[in-house]
N, C-alpha and C positions, 0 to 999 in steps of 0.2 A: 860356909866360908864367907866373911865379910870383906870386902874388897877396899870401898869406900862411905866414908861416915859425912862427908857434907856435901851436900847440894847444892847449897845457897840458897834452901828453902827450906825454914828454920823447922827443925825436930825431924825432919824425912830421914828415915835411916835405910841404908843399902845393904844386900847382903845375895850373895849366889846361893841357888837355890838347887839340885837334880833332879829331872823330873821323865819318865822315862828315856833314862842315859842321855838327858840332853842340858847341859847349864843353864839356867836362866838367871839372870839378872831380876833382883824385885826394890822397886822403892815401897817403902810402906809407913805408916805413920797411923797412931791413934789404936782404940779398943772399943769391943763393942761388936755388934754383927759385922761380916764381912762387905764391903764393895772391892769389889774387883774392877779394876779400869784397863779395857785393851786399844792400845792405839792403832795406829795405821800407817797408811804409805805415806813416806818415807819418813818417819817421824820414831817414837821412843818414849820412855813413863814421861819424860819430861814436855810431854804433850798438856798432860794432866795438872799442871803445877800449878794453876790456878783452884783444883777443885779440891787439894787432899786440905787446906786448911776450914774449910767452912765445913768440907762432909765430915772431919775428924769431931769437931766443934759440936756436930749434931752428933753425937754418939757414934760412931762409926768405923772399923777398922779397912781403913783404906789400902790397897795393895795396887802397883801399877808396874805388871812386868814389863820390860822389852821380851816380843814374843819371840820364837823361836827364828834363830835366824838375823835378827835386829838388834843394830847397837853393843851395846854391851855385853850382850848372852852371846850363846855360842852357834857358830854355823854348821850344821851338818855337810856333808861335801854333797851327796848327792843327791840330787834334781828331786827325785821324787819322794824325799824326804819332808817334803812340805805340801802335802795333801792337807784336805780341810779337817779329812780326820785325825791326821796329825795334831792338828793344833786344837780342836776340841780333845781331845785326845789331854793335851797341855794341860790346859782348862782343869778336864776335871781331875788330876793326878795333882792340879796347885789348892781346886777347892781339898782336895783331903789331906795333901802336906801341911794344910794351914788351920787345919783343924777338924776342917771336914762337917761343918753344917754348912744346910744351904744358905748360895751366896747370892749377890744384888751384881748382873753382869752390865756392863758399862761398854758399849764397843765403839769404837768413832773408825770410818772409813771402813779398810779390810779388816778391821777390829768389831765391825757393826756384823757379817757373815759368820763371825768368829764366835759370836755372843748369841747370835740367831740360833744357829744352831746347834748351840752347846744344850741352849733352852729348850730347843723341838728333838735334841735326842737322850737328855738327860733334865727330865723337868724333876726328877728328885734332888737334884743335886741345886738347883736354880729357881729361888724364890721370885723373880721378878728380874726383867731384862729390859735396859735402853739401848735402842742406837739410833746414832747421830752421823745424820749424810747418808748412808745407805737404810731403806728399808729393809722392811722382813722380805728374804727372798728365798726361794723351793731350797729346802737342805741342799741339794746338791749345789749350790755357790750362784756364781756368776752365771751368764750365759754363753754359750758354746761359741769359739774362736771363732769356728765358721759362721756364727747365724752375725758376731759383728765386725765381721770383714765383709759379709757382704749389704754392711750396712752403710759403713763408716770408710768401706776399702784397706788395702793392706797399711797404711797408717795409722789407726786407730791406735792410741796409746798401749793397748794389751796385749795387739797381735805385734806391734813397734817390738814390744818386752823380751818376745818371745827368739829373738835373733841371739844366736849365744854372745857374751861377752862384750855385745855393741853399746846398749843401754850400761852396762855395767861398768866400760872402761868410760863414756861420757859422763856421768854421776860422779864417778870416785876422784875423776882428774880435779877438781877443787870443790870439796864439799861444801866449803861456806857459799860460794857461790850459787852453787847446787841447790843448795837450801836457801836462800834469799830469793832463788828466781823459783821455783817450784813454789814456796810458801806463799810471796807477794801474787805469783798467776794464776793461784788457785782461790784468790781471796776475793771478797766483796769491794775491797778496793780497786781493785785493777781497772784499767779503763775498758770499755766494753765490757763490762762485769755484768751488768742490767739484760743484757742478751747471752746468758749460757748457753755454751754446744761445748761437746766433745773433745776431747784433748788428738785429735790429729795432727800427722808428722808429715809434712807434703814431702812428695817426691825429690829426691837430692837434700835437703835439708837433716840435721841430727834434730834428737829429740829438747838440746838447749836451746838449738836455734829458734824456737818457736815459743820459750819463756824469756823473754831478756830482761837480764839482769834490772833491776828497779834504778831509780835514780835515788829515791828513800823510802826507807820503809814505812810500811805503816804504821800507827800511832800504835797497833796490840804488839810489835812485832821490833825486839832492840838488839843490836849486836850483840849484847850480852845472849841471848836465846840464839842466835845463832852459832857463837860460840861456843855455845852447851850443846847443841844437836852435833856440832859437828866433832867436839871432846866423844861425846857418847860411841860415833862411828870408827873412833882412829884406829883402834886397835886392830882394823881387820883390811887394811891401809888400801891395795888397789881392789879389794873384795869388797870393801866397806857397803858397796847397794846389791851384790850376791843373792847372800840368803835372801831377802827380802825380793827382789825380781824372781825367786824362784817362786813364791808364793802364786805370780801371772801366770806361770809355766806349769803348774799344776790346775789349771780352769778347767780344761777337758776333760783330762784325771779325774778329776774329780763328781764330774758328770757320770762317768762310766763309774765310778766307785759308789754314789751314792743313788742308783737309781731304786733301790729296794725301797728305800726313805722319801719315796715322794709321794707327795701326798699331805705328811705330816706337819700341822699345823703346831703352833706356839702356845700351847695352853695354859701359860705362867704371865699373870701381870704385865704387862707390857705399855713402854714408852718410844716415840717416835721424834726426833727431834731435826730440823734441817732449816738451813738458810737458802731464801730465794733467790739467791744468786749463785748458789750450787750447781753445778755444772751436771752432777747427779740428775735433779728436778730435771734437766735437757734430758739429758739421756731416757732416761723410765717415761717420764711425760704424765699428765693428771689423771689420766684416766688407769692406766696401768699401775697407778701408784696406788691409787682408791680402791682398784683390788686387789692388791697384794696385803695392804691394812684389814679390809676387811675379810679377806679367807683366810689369812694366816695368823693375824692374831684377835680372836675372840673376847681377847680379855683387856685391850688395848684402853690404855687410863685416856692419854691424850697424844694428838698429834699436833707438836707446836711447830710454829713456822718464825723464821727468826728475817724480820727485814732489811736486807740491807748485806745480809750477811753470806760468805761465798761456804768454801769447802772446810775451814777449818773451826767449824764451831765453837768449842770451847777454847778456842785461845779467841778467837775473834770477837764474840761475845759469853767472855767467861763469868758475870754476872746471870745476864741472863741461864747460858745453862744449867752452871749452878745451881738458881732457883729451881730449874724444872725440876730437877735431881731430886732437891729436899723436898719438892712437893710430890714428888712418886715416893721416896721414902716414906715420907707420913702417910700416905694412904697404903703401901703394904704394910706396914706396922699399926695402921687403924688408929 
């Protein structure tokens, strides 16, 4: 079912797609082997809208769902419908809806766990995997609510998440806002950007109160895009950041669900991409980063580091990502 046909990002075509009983929204553009691009928190394909015209240009058939839960596609109701296998799960029922040879997976943020392990648990289906902002981490996801509360204390933005409907009724009361102050504090720009830590929620404070609103944006980032983000979430009006908070609310889930699967390493092609002012790089830290690269992907092409540059990669420097993109393309295609 095709919903809508313009973007404002010339030749991208929309169209809903069902994928184990669940609607998703796909932007897509171009022909050619597949990429598939998965976004993140709190974001939408229209993350990507800088990469589908240059990866289309290199031969490419570009796809970039809202995943489940997110934007435009649809919300499951209940909590624990968004397990990581869930969404691998997503994954690969879209690589075979869409043709079904293996695909080039693209993950930025919760999109980066998504693409991990779609690759560590179906390397047939996954010729080659990037992510951006988060490394390769143990299939089983994130780490356990408990081990970062008692790290970060009960503020820590994941365990913040986990409060039903608190996070959800803050988010959805002005989404553009939402999104201007989330996107501007999560960026290279922000002031104190140069000293990354952890998104904590002090005590008495909401989780906006500790992103305020920007005075302007930054030079990657125009009301037009925020415009679009927040079109993308309307439909699903005070639920609009729901599904997607549930995605934090299955961390632990996910732990007990996946522990058969640890262990298992990434043995497809692999790309690592993050900026130094990623708030990520605080959290994980250099030495815990250097082995998670090197036990978990073998096959790892490059790990670039983007200066200057905070959480949202490819909008922040979508040139450079870009390039890194088409240079792992060319080396899995030789």
């Amino acid at each position: 079912m095709t919903r809508r046909t313009d973007s404002g990002y010339g030749g991208i075509r929309h169209r809903d797609i069902e994928v184990n009983g669940v609607r998703l929204h796909l932007a897509e553009q171009g022909e050619g082997p597949l990429v598939l691009l998965l976004h993140g928190f709190p974001e939408s394909w229209y993350s990507w809208r800088h990469q589908f015209a240059p990866l289309v240009a290199a031969g490419y058939r570009v796809v970039a769902p809202d995943q489940r839960g997110y934007a435009r596609s649809e919300q499951p109701a209940a909590v624990d419908a968004y397990t990581l296998l869930h969404l691998v799960g997503d994954v690969t029922a879209l690589i075979g809806a869409l043709g079904g040879e293996p695909a080039v997976l693209v993950g930025h943020d919760w999109g980066a766990p998504v693409a991990w392990s779609t690759a560590a648990l179906r390397p047939d289906l996954v010729r080659g995997v990037a992510g951006l902002s988060v490394p390769p981490l143990p299939v089983s996801g994130l780490p356990p609510l408990a081990q970062s509360r008692e790290r970060f204390g009960d503020g820590f933005y994941q365990n913040y998440f986990q409060r039903p409907g608190v996070a959800d009724a803050e988010l959805a009361l002005d989404p553009r806002s939402t999104f201007r102050r989330v996107l501007f504090s999560g960026s290279g720009d922000r002031p104190g950007s140069d000293r990354p830590s952890g998104w904590v929620v002090p005590e008495g404070l909401t989780l906006l109160d500790t992103v305020p609103e920007p005075e302007k944006l930054p030079d990657w980032l125009t009301e037009d895009d925020i415009e679009a983000f927040a079109a993308d979430y309307a439909e699903h009006g005070d639920r609009a950041f729901t599904g997607p908070l549930n995605w934090y609310r299955n961390i632990d889930r996910n732990n007990e669900l996946l522990t058969a699967f640890h262990g298992c390493r990434i043995e497809v092609p692999a790309l690592y991409v993050v900026g130094d002012r990623d708030m990520v790089t605080a959290l994980i830290g250099p030495d815990a980063l250097r082995f998670l690269l090197e036990n978990l992907t073998p096959k790892l092409h490059r790990h670039v580091v983007l200066p200057g540059a905070g959480h949202w990669t490819q909008q922040e420097r979508p040139a450079e990502v870009t390039a890194a993109l088409l240079d792992f393309l060319r080396h899995l295609d030789g």
